[in-house]
FILUM-248009 format. One record per residue (C-alpha): residue in one letter; residue number from 1; x, y, z. Coordinates in nm, 3 decimals, m for minus. Layout:
BEGIN
  aa    i       xx       yy       zz
   A  NUM        X        Y        Z
...
% end
This chain:
BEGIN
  aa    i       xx       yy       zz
   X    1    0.000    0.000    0.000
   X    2    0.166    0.315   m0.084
   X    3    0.170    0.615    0.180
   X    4   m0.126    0.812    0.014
   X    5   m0.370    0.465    0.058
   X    6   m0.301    0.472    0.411
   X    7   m0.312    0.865    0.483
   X    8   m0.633    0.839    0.300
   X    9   m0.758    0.552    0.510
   X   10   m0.650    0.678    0.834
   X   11   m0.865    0.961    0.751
   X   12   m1.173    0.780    0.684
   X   13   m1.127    0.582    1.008
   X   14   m1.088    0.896    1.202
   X   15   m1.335    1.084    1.010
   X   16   m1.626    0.809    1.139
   X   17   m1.465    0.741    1.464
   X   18   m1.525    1.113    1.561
   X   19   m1.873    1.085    1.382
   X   20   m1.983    0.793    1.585
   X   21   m1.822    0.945    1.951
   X   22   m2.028    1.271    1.839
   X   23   m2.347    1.074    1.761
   X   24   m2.344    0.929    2.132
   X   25   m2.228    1.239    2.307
   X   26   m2.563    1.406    2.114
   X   27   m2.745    1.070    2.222
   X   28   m2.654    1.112    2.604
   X   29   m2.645    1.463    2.562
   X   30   m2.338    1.489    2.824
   X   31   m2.122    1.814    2.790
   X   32   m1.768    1.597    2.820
   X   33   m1.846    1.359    2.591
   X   34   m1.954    1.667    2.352
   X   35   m1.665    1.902    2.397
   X   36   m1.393    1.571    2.366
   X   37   m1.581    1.483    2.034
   X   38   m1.564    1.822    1.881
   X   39   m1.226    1.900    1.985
   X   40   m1.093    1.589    1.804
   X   41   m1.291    1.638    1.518
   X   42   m1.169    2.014    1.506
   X   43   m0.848    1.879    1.516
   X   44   m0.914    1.701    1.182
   X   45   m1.099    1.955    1.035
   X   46   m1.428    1.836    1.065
   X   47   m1.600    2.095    1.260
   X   48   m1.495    2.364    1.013
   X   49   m1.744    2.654    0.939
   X   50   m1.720    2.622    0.593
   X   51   m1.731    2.190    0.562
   X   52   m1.884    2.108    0.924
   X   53   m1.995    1.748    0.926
   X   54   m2.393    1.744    1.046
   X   55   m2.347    1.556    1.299
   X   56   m2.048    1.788    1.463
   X   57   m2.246    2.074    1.346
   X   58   m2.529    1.949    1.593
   X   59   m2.279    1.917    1.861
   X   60   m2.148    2.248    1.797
   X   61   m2.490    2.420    1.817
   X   62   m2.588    2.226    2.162
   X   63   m2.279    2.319    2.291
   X   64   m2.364    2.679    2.212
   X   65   m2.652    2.715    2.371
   X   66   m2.677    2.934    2.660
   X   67   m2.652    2.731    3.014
   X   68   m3.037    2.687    3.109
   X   69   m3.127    2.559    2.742
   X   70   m2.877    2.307    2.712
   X   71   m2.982    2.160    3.121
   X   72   m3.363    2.170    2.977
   X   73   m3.215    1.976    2.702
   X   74   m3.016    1.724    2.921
   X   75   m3.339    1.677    3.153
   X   76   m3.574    1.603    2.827
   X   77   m3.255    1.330    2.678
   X   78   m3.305    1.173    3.063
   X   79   m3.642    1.160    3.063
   X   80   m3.645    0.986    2.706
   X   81   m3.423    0.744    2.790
   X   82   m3.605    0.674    3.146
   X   83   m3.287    0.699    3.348
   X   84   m3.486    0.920    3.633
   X   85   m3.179    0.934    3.878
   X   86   m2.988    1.144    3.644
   X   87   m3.336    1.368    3.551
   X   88   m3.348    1.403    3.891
   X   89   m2.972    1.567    3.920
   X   90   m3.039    1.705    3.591
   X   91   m3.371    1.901    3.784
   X   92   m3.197    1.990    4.067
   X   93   m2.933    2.187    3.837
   X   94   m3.228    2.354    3.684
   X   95   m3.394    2.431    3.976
   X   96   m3.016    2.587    4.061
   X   97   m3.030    2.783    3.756
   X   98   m3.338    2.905    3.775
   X   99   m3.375    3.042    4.132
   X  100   m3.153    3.301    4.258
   X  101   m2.997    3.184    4.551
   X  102   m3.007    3.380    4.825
   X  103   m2.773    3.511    5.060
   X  104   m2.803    3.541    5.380
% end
């Protein structure tokens, strides 16, 4: 195999690795996961403004949104996937966000 063949294919691989890693990150909807999987796939040029794979793009955008939205977010992804101790965390962060605390 000459050296081009196997740049080429080490792209490919990396180029769906980093698609499947952001796929679950936006399937758990966990900020980690989400930030690791668009940093690597920055790193290869996937999460370019111009050529942004959809699937990074998506990632991107969550990650963008402001604090409260992306928690509502996280609470509806634990709700659909029934795991209720992690909506409940997820609720207590909102409720966190939501109500000023106060100081006393």
């Amino acid at each position: 195999m000459g050296i081009k063949l196997v740049c080429l294919s080490l792209c490919i691989y990396l180029h769906v690795l980093y698609e499947q890693e952001a796929q679950v990150a936006l399937y758990y909807m966990e900020r980690p996961l989400m930030e690791a999987a668009f940093a690597k796939a920055d790193d290869i040029g996937l999460a370019g403004a111009e050529g942004a794979h959809p699937v990074i793009g998506e990632v991107h955008d969550a990650l963008a949104l402001d604090p409260q939205k992306f928690t509502q977010l996280q609470l509806k992804i634990a709700n659909r996937l029934g795991d209720h101790a992690r909506a409940i965390r997820i609720m207590i962060q909102l409720k966190g966000q939501i109500l000023p605390r106060r100081t006393s």
